[in-house]
Backbone as CSV, one residue per row, in Angstrom:
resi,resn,N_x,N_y,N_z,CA_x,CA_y,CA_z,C_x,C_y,C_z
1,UNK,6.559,-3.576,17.425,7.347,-4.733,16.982,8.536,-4.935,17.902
2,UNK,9.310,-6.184,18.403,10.085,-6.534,18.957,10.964,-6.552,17.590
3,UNK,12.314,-5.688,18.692,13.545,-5.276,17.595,13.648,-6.922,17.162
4,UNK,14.571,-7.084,15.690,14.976,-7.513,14.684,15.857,-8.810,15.601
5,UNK,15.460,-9.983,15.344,16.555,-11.140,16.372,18.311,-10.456,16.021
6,UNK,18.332,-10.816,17.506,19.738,-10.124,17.406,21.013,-10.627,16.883
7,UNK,20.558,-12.265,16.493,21.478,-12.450,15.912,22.369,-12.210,14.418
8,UNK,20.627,-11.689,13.989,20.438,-11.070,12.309,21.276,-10.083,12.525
9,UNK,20.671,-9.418,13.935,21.593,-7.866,13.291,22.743,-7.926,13.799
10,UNK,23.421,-9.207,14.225,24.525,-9.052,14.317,25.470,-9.701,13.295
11,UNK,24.318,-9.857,12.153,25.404,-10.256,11.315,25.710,-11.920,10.842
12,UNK,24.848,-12.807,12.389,25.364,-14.313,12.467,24.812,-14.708,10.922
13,UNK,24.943,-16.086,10.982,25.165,-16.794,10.074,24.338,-18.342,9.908
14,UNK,23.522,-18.424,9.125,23.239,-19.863,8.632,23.528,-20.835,8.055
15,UNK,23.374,-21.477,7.527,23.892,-22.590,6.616,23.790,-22.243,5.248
16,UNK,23.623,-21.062,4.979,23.825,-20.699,3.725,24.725,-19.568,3.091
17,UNK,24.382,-18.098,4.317,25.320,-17.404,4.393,25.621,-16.010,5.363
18,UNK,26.408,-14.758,5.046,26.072,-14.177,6.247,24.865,-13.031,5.612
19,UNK,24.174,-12.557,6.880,23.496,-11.410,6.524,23.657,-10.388,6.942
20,UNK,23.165,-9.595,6.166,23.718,-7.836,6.060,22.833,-7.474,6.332
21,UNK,22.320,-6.702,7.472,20.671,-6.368,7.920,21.404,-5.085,7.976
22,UNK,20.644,-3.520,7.008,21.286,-2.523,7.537,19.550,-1.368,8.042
23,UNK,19.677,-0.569,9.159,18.837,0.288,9.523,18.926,1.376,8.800
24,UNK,17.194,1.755,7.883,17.981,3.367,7.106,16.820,4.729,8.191
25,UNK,17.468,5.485,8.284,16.589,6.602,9.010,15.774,7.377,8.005
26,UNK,14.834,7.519,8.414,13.789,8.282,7.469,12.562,8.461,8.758
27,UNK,13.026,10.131,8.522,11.681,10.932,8.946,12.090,10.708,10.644
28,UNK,13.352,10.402,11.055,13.549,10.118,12.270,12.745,8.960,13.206
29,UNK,12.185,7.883,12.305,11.715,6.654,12.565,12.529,5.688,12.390
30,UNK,12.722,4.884,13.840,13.208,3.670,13.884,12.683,2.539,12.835
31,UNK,12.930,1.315,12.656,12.275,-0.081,12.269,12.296,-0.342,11.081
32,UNK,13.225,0.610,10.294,13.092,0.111,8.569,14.436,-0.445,8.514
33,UNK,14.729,-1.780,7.939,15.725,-2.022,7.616,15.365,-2.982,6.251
34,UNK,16.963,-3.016,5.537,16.934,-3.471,4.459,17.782,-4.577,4.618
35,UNK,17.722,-5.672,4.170,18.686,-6.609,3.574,18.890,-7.444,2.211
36,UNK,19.804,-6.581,1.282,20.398,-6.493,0.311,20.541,-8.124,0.191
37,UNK,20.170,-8.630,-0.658,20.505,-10.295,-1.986,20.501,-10.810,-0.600
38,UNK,19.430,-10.998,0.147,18.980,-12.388,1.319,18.950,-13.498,0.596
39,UNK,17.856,-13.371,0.021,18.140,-14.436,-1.201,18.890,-14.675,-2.547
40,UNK,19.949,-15.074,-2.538,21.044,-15.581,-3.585,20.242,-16.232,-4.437
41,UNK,20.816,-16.049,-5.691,20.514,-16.768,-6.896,19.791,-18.160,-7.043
42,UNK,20.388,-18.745,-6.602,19.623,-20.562,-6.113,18.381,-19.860,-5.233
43,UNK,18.444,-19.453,-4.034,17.349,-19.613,-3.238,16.116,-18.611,-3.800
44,UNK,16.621,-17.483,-5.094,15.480,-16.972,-5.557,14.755,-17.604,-6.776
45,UNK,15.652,-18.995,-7.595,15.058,-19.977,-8.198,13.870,-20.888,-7.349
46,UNK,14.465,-21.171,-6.550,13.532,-22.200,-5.888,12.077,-20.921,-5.304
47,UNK,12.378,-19.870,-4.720,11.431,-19.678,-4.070,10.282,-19.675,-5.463
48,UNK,10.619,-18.871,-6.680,9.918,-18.617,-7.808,9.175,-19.998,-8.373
49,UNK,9.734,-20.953,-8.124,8.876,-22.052,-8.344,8.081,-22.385,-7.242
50,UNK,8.238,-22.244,-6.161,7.392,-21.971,-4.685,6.009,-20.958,-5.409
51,UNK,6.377,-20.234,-5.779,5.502,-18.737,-6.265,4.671,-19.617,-7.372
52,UNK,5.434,-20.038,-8.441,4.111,-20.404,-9.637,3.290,-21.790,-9.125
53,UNK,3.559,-22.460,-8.488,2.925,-23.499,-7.966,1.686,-23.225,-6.913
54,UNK,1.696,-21.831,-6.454,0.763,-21.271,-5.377,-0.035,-20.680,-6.818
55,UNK,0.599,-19.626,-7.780,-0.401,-19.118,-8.269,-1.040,-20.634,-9.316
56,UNK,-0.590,-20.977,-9.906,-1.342,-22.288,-10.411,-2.034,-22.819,-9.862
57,UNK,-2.411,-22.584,-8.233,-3.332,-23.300,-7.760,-4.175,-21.366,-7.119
58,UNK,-3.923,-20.988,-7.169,-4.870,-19.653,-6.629,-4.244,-18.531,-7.382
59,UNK,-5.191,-18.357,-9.015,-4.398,-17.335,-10.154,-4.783,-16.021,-9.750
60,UNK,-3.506,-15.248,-10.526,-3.424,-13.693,-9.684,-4.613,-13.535,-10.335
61,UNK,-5.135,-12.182,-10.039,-6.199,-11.451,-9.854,-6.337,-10.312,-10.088
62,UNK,-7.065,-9.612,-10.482,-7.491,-8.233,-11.183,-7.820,-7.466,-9.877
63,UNK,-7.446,-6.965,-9.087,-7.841,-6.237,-7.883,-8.457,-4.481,-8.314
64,UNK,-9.430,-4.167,-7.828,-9.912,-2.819,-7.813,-9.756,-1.840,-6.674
65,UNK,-9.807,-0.948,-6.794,-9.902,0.382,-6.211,-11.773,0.023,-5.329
66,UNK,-11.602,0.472,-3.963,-13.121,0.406,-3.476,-13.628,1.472,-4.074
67,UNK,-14.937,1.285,-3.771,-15.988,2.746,-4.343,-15.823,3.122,-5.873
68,UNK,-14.453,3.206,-6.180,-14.619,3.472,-7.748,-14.560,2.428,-8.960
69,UNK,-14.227,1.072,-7.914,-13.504,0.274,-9.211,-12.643,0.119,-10.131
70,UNK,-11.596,1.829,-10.106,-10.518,1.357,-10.947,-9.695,0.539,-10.457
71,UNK,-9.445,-0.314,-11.592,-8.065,-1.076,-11.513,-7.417,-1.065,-11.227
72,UNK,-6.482,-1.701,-10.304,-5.024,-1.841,-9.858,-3.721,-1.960,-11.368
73,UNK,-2.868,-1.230,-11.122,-1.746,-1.657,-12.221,-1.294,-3.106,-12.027
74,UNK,-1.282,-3.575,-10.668,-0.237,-4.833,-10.145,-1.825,-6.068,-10.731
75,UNK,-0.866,-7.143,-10.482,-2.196,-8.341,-10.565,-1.947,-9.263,-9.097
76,UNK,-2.513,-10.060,-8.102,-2.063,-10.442,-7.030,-2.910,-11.514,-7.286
77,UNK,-1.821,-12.640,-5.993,-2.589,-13.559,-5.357,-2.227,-13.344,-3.866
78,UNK,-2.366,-14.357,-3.131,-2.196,-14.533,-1.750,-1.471,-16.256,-1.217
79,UNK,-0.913,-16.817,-0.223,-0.559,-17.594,0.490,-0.752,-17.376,1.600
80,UNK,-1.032,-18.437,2.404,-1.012,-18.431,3.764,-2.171,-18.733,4.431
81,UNK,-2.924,-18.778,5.833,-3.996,-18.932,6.412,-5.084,-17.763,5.691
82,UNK,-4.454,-16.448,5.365,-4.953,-14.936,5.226,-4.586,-14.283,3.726
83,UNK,-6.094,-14.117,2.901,-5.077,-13.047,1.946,-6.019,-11.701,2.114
84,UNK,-5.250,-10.685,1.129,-6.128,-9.249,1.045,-6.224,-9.314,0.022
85,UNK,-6.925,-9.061,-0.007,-8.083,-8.622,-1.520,-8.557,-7.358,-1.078
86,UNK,-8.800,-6.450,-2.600,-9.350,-5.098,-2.701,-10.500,-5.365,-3.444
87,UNK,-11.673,-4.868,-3.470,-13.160,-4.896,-4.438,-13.707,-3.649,-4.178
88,UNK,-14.842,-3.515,-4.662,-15.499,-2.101,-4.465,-15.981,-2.298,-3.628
89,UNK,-16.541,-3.580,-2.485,-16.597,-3.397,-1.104,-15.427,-3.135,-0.159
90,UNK,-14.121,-2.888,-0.500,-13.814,-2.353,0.067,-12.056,-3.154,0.721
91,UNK,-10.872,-3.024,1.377,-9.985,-3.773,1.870,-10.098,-4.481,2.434
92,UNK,-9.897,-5.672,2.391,-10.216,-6.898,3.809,-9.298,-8.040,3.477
93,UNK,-9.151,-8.740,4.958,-8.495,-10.121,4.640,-9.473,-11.020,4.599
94,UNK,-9.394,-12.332,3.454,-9.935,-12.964,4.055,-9.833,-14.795,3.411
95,UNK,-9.712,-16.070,4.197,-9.699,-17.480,4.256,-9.253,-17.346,2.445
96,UNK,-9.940,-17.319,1.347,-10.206,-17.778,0.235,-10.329,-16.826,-0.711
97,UNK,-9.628,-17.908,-1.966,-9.464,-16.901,-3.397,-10.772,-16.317,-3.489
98,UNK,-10.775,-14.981,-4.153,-12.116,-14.083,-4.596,-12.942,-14.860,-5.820
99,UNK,-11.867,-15.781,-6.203,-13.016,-15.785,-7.596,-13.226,-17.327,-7.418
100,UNK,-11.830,-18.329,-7.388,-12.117,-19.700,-6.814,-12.614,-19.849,-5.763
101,UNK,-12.889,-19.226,-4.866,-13.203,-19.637,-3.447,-12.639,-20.776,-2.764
102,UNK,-11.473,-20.773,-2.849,-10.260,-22.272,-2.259,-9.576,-21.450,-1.827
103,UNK,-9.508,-21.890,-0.216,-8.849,-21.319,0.869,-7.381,-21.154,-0.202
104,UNK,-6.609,-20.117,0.501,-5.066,-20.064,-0.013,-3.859,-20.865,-0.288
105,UNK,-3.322,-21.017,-0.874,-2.286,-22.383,-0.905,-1.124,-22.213,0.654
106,UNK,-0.660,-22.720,0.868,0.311,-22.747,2.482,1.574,-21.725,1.366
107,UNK,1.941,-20.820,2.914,3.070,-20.848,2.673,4.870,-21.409,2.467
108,UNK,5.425,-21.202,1.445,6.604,-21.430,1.713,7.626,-21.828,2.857
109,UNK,8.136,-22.548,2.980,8.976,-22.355,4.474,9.872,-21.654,4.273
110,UNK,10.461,-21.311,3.333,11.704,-19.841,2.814,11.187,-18.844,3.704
111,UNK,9.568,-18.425,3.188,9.352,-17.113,4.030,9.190,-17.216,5.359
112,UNK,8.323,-18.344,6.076,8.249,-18.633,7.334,9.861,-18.171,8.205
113,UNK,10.998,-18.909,7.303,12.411,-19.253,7.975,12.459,-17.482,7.956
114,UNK,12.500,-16.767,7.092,13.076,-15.560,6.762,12.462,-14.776,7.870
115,UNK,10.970,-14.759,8.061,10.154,-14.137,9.134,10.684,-14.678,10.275
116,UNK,11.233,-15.321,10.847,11.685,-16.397,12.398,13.002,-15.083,12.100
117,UNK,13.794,-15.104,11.169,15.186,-14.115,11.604,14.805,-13.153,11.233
118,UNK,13.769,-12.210,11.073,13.749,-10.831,10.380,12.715,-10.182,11.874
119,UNK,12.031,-10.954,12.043,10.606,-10.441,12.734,10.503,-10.228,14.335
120,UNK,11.843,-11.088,15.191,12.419,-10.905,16.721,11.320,-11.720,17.625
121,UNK,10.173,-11.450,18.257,9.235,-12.205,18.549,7.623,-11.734,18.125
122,UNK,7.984,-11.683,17.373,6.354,-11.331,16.651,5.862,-12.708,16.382
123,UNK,4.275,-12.936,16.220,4.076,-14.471,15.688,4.224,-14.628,15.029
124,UNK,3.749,-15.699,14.035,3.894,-16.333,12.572,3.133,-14.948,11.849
125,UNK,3.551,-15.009,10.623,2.783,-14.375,9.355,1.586,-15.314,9.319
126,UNK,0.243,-14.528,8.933,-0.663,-15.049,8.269,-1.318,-14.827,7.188
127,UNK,-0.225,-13.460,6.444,-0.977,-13.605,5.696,0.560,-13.378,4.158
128,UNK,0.676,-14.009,3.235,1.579,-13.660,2.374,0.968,-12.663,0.828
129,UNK,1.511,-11.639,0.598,0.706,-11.011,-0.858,1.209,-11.224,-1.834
130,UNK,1.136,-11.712,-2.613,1.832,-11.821,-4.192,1.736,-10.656,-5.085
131,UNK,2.174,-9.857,-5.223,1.906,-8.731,-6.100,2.768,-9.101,-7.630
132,UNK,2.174,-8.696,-8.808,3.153,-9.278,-9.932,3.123,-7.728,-10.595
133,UNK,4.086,-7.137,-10.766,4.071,-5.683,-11.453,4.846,-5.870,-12.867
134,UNK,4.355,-6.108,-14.056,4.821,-5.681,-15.387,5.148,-4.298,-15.471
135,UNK,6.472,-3.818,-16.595,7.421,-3.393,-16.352,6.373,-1.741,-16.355
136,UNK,5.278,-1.654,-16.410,4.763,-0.686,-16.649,3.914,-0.436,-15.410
137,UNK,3.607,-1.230,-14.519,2.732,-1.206,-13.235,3.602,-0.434,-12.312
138,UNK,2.673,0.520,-10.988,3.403,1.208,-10.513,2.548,0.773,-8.682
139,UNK,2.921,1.495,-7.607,1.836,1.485,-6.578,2.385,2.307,-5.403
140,UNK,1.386,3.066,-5.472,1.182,4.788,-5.110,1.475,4.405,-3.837
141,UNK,1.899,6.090,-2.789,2.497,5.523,-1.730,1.142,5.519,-0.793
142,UNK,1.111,4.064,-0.028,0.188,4.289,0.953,0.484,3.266,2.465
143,UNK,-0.069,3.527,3.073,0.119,2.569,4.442,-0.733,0.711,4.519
144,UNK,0.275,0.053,4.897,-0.144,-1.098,5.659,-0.770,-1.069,6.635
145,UNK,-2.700,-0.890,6.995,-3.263,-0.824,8.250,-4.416,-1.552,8.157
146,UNK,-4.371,-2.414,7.180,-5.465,-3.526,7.316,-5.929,-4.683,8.156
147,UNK,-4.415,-4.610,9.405,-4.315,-5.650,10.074,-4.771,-5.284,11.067
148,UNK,-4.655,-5.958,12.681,-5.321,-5.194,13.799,-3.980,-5.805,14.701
149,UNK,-2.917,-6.026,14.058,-2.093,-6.226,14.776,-0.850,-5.106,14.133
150,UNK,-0.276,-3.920,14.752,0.997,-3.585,14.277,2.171,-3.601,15.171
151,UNK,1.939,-4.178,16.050,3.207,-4.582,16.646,4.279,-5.572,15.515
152,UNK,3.335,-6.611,14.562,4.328,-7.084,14.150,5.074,-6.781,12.976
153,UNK,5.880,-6.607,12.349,6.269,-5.832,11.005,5.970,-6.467,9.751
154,UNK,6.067,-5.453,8.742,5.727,-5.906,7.672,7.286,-6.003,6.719
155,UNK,7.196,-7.373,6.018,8.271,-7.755,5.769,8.129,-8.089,4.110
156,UNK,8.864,-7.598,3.240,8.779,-7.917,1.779,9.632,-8.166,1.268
157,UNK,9.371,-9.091,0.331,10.915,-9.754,-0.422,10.534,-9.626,-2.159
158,UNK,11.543,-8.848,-3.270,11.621,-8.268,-4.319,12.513,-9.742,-5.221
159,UNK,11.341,-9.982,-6.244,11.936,-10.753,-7.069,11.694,-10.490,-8.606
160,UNK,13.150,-10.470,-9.471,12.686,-10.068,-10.814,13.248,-8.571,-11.153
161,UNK,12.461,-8.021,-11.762,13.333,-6.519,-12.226,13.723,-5.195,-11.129
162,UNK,14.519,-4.999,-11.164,14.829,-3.792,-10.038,13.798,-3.182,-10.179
163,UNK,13.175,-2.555,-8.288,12.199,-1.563,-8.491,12.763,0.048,-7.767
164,UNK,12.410,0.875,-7.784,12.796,1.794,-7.139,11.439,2.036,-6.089
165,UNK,11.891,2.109,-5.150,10.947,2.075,-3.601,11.131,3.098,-3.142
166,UNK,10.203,4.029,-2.745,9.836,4.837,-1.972,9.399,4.857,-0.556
167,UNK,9.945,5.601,0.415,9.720,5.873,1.616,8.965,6.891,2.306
168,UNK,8.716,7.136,3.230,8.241,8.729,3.719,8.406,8.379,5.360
169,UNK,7.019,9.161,5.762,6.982,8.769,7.141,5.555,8.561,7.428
170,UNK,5.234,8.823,8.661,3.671,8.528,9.153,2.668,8.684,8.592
171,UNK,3.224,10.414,7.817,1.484,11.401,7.347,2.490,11.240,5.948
172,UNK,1.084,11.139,4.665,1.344,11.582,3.601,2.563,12.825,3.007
173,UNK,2.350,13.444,3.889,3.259,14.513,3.065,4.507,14.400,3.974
174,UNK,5.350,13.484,4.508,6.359,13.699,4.924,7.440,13.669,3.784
175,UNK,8.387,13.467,4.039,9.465,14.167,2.979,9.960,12.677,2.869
176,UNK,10.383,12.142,1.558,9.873,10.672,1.258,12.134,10.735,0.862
177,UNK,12.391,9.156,1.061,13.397,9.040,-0.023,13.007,8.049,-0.405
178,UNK,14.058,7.817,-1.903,14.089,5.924,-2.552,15.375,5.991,-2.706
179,UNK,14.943,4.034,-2.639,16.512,3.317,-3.234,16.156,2.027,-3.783
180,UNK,16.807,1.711,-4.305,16.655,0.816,-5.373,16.839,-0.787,-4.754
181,UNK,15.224,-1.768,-5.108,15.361,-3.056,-4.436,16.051,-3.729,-5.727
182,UNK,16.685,-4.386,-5.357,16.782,-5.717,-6.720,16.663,-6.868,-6.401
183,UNK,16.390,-8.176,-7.500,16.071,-9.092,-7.172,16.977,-10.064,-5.771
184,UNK,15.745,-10.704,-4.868,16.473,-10.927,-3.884,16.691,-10.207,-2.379
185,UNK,16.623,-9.125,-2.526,16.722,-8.193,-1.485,15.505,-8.078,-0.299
186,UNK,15.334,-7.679,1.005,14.219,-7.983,1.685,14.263,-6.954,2.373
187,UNK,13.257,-5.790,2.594,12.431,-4.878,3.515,11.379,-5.160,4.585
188,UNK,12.440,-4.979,5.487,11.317,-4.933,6.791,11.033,-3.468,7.470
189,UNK,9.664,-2.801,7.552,8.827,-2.103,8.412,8.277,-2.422,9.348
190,UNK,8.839,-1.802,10.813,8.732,-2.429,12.024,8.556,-1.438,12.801
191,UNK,8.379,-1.249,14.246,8.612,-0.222,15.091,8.078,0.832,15.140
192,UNK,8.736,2.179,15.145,8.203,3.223,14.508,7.984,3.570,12.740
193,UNK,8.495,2.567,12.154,8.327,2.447,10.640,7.084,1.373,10.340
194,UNK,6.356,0.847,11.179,5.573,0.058,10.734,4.480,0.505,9.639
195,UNK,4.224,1.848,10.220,2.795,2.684,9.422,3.756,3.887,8.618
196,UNK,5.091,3.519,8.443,5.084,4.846,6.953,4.488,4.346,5.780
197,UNK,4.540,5.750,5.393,3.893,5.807,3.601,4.818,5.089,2.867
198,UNK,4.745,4.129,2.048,5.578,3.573,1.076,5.123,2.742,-0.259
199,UNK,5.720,2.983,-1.473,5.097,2.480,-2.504,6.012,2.135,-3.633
200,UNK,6.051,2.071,-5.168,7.212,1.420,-5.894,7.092,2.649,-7.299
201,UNK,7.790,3.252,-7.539,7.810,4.696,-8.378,8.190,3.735,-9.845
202,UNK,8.655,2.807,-9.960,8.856,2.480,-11.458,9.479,1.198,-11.216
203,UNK,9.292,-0.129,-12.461,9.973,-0.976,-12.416,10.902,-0.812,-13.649
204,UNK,12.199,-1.321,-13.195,13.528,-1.182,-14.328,13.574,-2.207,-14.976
205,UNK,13.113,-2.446,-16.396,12.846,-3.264,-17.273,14.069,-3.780,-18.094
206,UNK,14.014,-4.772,-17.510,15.157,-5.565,-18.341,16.857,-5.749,-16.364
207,UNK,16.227,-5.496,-16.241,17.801,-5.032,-15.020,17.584,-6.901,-14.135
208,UNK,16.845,-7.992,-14.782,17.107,-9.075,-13.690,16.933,-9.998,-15.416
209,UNK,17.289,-11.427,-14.868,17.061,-12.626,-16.349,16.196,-13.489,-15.404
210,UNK,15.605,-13.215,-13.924,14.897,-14.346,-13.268,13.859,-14.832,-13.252
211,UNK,12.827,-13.713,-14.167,11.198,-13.976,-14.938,11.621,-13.839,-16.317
212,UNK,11.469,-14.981,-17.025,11.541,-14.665,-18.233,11.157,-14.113,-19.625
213,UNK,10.200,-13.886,-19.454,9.210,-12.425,-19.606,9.773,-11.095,-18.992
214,UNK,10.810,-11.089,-17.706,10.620,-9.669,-17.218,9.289,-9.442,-16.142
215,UNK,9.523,-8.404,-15.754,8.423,-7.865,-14.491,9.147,-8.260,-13.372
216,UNK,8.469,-7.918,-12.371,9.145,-8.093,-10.464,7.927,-8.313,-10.013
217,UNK,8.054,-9.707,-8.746,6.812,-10.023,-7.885,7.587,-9.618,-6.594
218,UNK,6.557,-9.363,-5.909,6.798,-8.776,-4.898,5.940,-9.502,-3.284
219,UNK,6.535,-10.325,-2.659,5.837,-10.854,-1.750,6.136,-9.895,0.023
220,UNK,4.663,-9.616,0.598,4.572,-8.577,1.644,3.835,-9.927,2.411
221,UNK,4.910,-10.232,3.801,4.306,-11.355,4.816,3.457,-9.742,5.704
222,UNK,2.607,-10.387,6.356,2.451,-9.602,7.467,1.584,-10.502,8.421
223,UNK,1.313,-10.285,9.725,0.518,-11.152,10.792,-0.770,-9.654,10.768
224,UNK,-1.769,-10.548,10.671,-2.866,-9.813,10.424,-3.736,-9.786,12.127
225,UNK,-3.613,-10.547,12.678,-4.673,-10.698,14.261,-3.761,-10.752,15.617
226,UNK,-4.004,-10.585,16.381,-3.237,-10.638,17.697,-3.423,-12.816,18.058
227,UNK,-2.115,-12.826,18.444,-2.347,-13.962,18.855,-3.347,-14.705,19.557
């Protein structure tokens, strides 16, 4: 991945406000950084209606485990040119919903804009994940390597109930920390952090008023093909 535009990490400024891009070390890997409430209150209203208007047109989904078929805790959809879907055949991206078969709804330009300052010169995202975790859904730590591109990073934005996120490093058993996303906040894995282990140990029920029901969605851009 091409480091983080430099103007992010320096802090500049848009027409909305400044950003706080901070680098955390883990496992002595570069490329993880966090930025704490990117999206402010207004801009995590609007994106959430961005969100139900995609799933109203492509509804989340019951995703399985390959080979065994258990169930996923989370429920997902997808945006963008690209989604992933899990089945008992197995991880893949691909054009169209699993069950509608209608290519994906477009993405947002929130995330597009957010990927242009988070991502340095990587291409566009193609593929966006919707993950929806009720306050009881969890997701074990594992790697982003479905793509055939990792130069570019993988970038996620936390909306709804605080989650506590887990880190590690390359191999499973590296020595992991967490810290706590809350609604708004955005993780990018890049660099030498592109392929750590990472996953969500519990959602904190009741800690946001921005789903009104409760739960946290969780959207992961990533560019899936080489240009």
């Amino acid at each position: 991945m091409a480091a983080p535009a430099a103007a992010v990490a320096a802090g500049a400024t848009d027409d909305r406000r400044q950003l706080t891009m901070q680098e955390i070390s883990i496992n002595g890997l570069s490329g993880l950084y966090y930025l704490p409430g990117y999206f402010d209150r207004e801009g995590q209203e609007q994106l959430l209606a961005h969100i139900r208007a995609i799933v109203a047109e492509a509804p989340l989904f019951q995703p399985v485990m390959p080979k065994t078929g258990k169930p996923f805790s989370v429920r997902m959809s997808n945006c963008g040119p690209l989604g992933w879907v899990s089945d008992i055949r197995g991880y893949r991206y691909q054009p169209a919903h699993p069950e509608t078969c209608r290519p994906w709804p477009a993405m947002p330009d929130a995330l597009t804009h957010l990927w242009k300052e988070v991502a340095g010169t990587a291409p566009p995202p193609e593929a966006c994940l919707i993950n929806f975790y009720d306050p009881s859904a969890r997701m074990g730590l594992h790697q982003d390597r479905d793509e055939q591109m990792f130069e570019a990073p993988v970038v996620s934005v936390s909306l709804g109930d605080t989650a506590t996120f887990r880190v590690g490093g390359v191999n499973r058993k590296d020595p992991t920390k967490s810290f706590r996303l809350q609604s708004g906040d955005v993780v990018v894995l890049g660099g030498e952090a592109r392929l750590a282990f990472h996953g969500i140990d519990r959602v904190l029920k009741g800690t946001s008023t921005l789903l009104k029901n409760g739960g946290r969605i969780n959207l992961t851009l990533r560019r899936v093909t080489p240009p």
